[in-house]
Each structure stands twice: as C-alpha cells, then as structure tokens.
LODO-627431 format. One record per residue (C-alpha): residue in three letters; x, y, z. Coordinates in steps of 0.2 Angstrom, whole numbers, always signed. Each point is the difference from the previous one (the first is absolute). Example, Ala and Ser with C-alpha at 12.3 -4.5 7.8 and 13.67 -1.06 7.14 Angstrom:
2
REC:ALA:+62:-22:+39
REC:SER:+6:+17:-3
END
This chain:
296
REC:UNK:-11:-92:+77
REC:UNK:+15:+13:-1
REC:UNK:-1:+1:-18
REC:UNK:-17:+1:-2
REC:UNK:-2:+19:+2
REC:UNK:+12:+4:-13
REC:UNK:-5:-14:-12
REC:UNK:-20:+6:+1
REC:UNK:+7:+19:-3
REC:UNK:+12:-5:-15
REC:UNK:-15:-11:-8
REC:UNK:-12:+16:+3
REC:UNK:+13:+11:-8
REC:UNK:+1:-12:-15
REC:UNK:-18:+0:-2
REC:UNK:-1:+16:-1
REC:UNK:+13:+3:-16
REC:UNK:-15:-11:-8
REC:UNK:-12:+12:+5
REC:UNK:+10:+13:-7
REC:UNK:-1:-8:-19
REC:UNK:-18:-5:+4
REC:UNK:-6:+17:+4
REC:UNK:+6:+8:-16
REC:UNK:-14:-8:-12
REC:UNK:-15:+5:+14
REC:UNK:+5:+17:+9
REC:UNK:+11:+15:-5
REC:UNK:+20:+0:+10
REC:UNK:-7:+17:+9
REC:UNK:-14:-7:+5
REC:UNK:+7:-16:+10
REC:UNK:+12:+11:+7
REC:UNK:-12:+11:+9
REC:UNK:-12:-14:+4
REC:UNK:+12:-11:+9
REC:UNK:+7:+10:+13
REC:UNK:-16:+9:+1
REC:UNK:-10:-17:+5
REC:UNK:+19:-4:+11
REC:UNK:-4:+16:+10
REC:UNK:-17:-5:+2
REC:UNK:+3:-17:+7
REC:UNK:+15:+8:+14
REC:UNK:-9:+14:+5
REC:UNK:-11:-9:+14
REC:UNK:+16:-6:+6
REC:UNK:+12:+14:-1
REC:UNK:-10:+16:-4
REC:UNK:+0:+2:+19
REC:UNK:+19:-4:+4
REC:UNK:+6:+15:-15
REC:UNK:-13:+12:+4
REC:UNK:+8:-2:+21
REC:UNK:+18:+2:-6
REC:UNK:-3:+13:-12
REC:UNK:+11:+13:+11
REC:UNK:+12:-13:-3
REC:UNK:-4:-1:-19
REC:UNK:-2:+17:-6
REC:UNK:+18:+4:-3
REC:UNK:+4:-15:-11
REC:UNK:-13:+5:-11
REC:UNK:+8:+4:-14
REC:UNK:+13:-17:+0
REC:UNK:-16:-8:+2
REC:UNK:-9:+8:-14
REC:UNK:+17:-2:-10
REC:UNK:-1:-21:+4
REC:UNK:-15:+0:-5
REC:UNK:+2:+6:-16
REC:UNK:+14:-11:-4
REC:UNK:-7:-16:+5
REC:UNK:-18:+1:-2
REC:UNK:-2:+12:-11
REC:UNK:+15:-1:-15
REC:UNK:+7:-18:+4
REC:UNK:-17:-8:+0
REC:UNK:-6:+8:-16
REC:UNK:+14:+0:-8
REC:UNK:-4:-22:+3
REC:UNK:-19:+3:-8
REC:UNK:+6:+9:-13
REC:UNK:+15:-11:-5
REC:UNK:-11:-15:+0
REC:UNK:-8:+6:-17
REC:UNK:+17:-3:-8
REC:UNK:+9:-13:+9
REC:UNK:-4:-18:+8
REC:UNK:-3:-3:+17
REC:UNK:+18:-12:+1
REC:UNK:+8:+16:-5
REC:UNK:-5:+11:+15
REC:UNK:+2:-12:+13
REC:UNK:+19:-3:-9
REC:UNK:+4:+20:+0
REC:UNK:-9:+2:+17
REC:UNK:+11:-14:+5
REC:UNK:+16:+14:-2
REC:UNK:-7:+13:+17
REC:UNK:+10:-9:+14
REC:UNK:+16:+2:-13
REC:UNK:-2:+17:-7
REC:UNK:-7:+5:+20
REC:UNK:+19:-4:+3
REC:UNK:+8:+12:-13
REC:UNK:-14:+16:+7
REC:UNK:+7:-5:+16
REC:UNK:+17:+6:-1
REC:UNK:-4:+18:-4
REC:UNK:-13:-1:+11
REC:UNK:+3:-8:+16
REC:UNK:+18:-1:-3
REC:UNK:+2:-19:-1
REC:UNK:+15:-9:-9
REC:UNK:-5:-11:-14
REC:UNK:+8:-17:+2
REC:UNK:+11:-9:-12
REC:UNK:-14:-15:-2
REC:UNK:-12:+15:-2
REC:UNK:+8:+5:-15
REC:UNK:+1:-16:-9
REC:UNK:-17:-6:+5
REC:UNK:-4:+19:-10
REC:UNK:+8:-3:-13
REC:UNK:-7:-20:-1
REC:UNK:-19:+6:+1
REC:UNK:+4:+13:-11
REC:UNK:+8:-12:-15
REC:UNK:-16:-9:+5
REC:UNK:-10:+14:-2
REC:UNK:+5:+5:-17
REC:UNK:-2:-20:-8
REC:UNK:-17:+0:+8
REC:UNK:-5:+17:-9
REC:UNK:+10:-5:-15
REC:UNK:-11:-17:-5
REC:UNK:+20:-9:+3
REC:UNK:+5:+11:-17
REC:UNK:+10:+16:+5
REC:UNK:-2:+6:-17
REC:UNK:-17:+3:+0
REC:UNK:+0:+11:+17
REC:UNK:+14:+10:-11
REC:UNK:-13:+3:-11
REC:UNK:-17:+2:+6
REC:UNK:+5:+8:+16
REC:UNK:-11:-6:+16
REC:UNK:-16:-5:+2
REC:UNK:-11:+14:+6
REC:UNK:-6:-8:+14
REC:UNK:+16:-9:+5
REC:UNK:+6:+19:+2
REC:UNK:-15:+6:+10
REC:UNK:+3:-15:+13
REC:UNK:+20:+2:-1
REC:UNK:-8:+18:+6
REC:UNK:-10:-8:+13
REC:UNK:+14:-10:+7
REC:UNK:+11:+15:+1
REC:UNK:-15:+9:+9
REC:UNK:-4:-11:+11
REC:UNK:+17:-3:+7
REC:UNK:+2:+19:+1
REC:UNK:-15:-3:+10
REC:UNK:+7:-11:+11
REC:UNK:+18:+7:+4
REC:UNK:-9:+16:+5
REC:UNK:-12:-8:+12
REC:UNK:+15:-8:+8
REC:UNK:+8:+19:+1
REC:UNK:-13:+10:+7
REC:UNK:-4:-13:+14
REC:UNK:-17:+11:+5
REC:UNK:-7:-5:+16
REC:UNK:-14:-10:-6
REC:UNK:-5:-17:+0
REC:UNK:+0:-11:-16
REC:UNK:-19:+1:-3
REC:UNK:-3:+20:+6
REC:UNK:+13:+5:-13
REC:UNK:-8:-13:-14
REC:UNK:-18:+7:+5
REC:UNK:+7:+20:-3
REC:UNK:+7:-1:-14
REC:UNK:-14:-11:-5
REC:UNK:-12:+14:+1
REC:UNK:+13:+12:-9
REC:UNK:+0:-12:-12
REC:UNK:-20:-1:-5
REC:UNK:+0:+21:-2
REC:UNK:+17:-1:-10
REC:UNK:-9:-15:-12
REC:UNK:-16:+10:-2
REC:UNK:+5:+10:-14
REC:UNK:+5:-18:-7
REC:UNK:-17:-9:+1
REC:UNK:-11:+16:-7
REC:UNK:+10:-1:-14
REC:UNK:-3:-17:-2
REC:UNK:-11:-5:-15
REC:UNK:-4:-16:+8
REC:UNK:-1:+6:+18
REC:UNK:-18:-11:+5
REC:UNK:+0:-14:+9
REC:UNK:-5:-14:-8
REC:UNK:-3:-19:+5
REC:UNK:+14:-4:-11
REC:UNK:+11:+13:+8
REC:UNK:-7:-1:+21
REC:UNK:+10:-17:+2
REC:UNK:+16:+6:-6
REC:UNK:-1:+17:+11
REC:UNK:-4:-8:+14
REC:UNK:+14:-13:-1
REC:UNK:+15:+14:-3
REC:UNK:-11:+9:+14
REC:UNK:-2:-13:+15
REC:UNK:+12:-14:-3
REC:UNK:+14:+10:-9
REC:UNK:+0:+16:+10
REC:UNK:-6:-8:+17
REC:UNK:+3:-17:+4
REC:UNK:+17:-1:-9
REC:UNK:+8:+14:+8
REC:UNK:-8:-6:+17
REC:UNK:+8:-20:-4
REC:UNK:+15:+8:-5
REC:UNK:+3:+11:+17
REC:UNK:-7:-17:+10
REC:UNK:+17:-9:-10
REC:UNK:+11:+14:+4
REC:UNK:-4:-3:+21
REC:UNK:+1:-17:-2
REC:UNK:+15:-4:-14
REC:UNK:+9:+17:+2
REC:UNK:+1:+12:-15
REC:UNK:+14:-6:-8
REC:UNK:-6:-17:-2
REC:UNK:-18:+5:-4
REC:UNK:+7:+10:-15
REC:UNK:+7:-17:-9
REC:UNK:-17:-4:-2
REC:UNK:-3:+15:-13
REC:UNK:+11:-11:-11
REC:UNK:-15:-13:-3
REC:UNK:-12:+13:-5
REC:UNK:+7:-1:-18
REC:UNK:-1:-19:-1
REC:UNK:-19:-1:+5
REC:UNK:-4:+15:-12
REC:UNK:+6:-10:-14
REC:UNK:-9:-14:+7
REC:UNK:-17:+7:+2
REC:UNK:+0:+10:-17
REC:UNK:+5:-15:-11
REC:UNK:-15:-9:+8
REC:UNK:-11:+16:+1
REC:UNK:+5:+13:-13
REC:UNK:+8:-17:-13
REC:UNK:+17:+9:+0
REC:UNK:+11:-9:-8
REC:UNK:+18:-3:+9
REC:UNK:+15:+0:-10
REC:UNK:+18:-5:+0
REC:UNK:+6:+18:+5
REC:UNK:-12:+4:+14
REC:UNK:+8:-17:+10
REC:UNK:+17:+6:-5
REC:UNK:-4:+19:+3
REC:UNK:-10:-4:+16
REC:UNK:+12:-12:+8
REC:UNK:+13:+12:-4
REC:UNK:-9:+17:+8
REC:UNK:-8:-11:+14
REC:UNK:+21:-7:+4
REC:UNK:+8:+18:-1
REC:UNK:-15:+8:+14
REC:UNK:+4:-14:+10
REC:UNK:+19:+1:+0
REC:UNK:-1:+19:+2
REC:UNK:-11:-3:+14
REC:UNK:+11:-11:+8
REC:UNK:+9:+7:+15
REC:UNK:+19:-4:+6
REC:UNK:+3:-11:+12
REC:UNK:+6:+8:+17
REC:UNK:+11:-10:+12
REC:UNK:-12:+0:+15
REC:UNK:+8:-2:+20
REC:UNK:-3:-16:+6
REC:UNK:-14:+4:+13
REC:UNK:+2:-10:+16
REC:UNK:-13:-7:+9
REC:UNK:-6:+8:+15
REC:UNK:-10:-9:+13
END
C-alpha cells in the first residue's frame, strides 16, 4: 500500500503523454491547453476557492512568482507537450521528460547554490549519450545531418522548463500550501492560455475531443498531483521521486498497444541508458550516521 500512491500517479502521468498524441488528430494544441486547466480550476474550486480567497492578504505579494510559475509550467511546458506531439512519438516525450530531476540538478547550482556531485555528473553524461542514440535512430550520422526532430527539441524545451519550474518553486518557498499555490497559478494560467484557445482553429469541443480534456483535466491535473503528495507523507520525497523513472517504461508500454508504436533496438539501449544516468545522478552519498542508543 506504500507504493501504491506513487504507482497510480506515474501510470496517470503515462496515460496522459497518450493523450497528448491522441489529442492532435481531434482538437487544436491551444485549445487543450486552455481547456484542461480551465475544467482543473473547475473541479478545485468547491474545495479551495474559499481557503485562497481567506489568505489572500497572505498571497497578494507573491503574485507576480505565482503568475511567473504559472506561465512556465501550465502555460509554456505543457503546450510546448501538445505541440511536440504532432512531430514526435509518445515514447520520445516521456524519454526526454525523463531528463528534469538531472537537468533540475545542473539549474540548481546557480540557483540555490548546490554542489553537483561526482555521480551527478556521470549519470549526465550517461542519459545524455543516451539521449543522443535515442534521437539518432542508433546512427550518429544521420542526427549530423538532419539536425533534431522538431518536436524532440520542443519537449528537450519542455524538460528544461519544467525543471526551471521546479528549482524555482524550491527557491521562493511562498507561504502557501501545495494545492493553494497549484489553484492560483491555476487560474493565472486560464487568462494567460486565452489568447491560445481563440486562436485556435479547432477550439469546439467535440465528443471525440470531451474525453481526452477531461482526462489531462481531472486525472492528470488533479488526482495525480494529489497521489503523488499522499506518497511524499507517506514514502518521503526522495523515495517518491524514484518512482518518475517508471513513467517512461509504461509510456512505451501503453503507446505500443494504443498508438502501435513500434520499439526499436535504440530506444531499449537509449532508454536504459537515460533512465541508469537520472538514477545515478539521483543517487545520494552515503553519510556515516552516530550509532543512536536506545533510550528507555
């Protein structure tokens, strides 16, 4: 039962790089982008409408990290996934997105002033080796050439967002709780995606397209997050975090049955090798702890 919070959320999140490729042939990137956290903010606000508008006092000066959040992780992060999805495979995002606990790291050191470890910068250079024969096809030759794919690049953008994102949410430390910062930059996030959805061609919803929004919106952007907090209390961060490593394995998974993408020899060498060098970089030193006595 431990690992069942972080399992549900990493299978939620996996699901919802299919809905990303799914979504392309039925409703325009803009427009999902809009419509999931608009139906997200529709579904929290009986539950936390009340809490933000009480503690606004409290709010009202981190308006502008909040609005600055929102932008880059509902707003440029996940359209940049809706938009790469025309161009690239669902095994490819979840593989790339696999890279933000690593590059996360590297942010980190300008930006909360850590120290990279040793393993940190080997498990880089690892998932980046990786990285390169996964977006190669296994021949270096033809990256040389060609360059790399469009939507490869727009999720390698997306990665780099996200963990900007995150190393900044880990900065600020605002006095908020979890779901009162996700609700307000939420609802910054539906006026900032506006613009997005009425320029839209294929902004109506459709019941091709009401599944798909309504999966990204309730299950991906409201019972994962509150899983993945419920395995933080109970596993510890640290130890929930390992469990993002699965994400790209049941992707690949679930688009070769759903989406008939076809695996091949460089994604299991590419993949192994990414997944191995986030792992490693995650990895922490042992510290020689004081034997504790027992007390009576």
């Amino acid at each position: 039962m431990l690992y069942l919070f972080p399992l549900i959320t990493v299978a939620i999140w996996a699901g919802n790089a299919i809905v990303n490729k799914m979504a392309i042939s039925v409703i325009d990137p803009g427009a999902i982008s809009f419509y999931r956290w608009f139906f997200a903010m529709l579904a929290l606000s009986p539950f936390m409408a009340k809490s933000v508008w009480n503690a606004r006092k409290t709010i009202k000066p981190y308006l502008p990290k909040i609005c600055f959040l929102a932008f880059l992780g509902m707003v440029l992060n996940q359209s940049l996934g809706y938009f790469a999805a025309e161009t690239t495979t669902a095994t490819n995002m979840a593989l790339i997105m696999s890279l933000v606990p690593l590059i996360s790291m590297f942010i980190s050191v300008p930006l909360l002033n850590s120290r990279l470890a040793p393993l940190a910068i080997v498990g880089a250079v690892l998932s980046l080796s990786g990285l390169i024969l996964m977006l190669s096809h296994g021949d270096l030759s033809i990256l040389i050439a060609q360059g790399i794919n469009k939507g490869d690049m727009l999720v390698l953008l997306a990665a780099f967002v996200y963990a900007l994102y995150c190393v900044l949410l880990k900065r600020w430390q605002m006095p908020l709780s979890n779901w009162q910062s996700v609700y307000c930059q939420g609802l910054f996030a539906v006026m900032m995606l506006t613009p997005l959805l009425l320029s839209s061609e294929r902004m109506t919803i459709t019941p091709e397209s009401l599944p798909l929004i309504m999966y990204a919106a309730i299950p991906a952007s409201v019972i994962a997050p509150w899983c993945w907090l419920q395995g933080i209390q109970r596993l510890g961060a640290d130890r929930t975090a390992m469990f993002m490593n699965l994400m790209p394995v049941m992707t690949a998974l679930i688009a070769s049955v759903v989406l008939n993408e076809q695996l091949a020899i460089y994604h299991y060498v590419g993949g192994i090798m990414v997944l191995s060098g986030v792992a490693m970089a995650q990895k922490k030193p042992r510290k020689n702890k004081p034997v504790e006595l027992a007390t009576a």
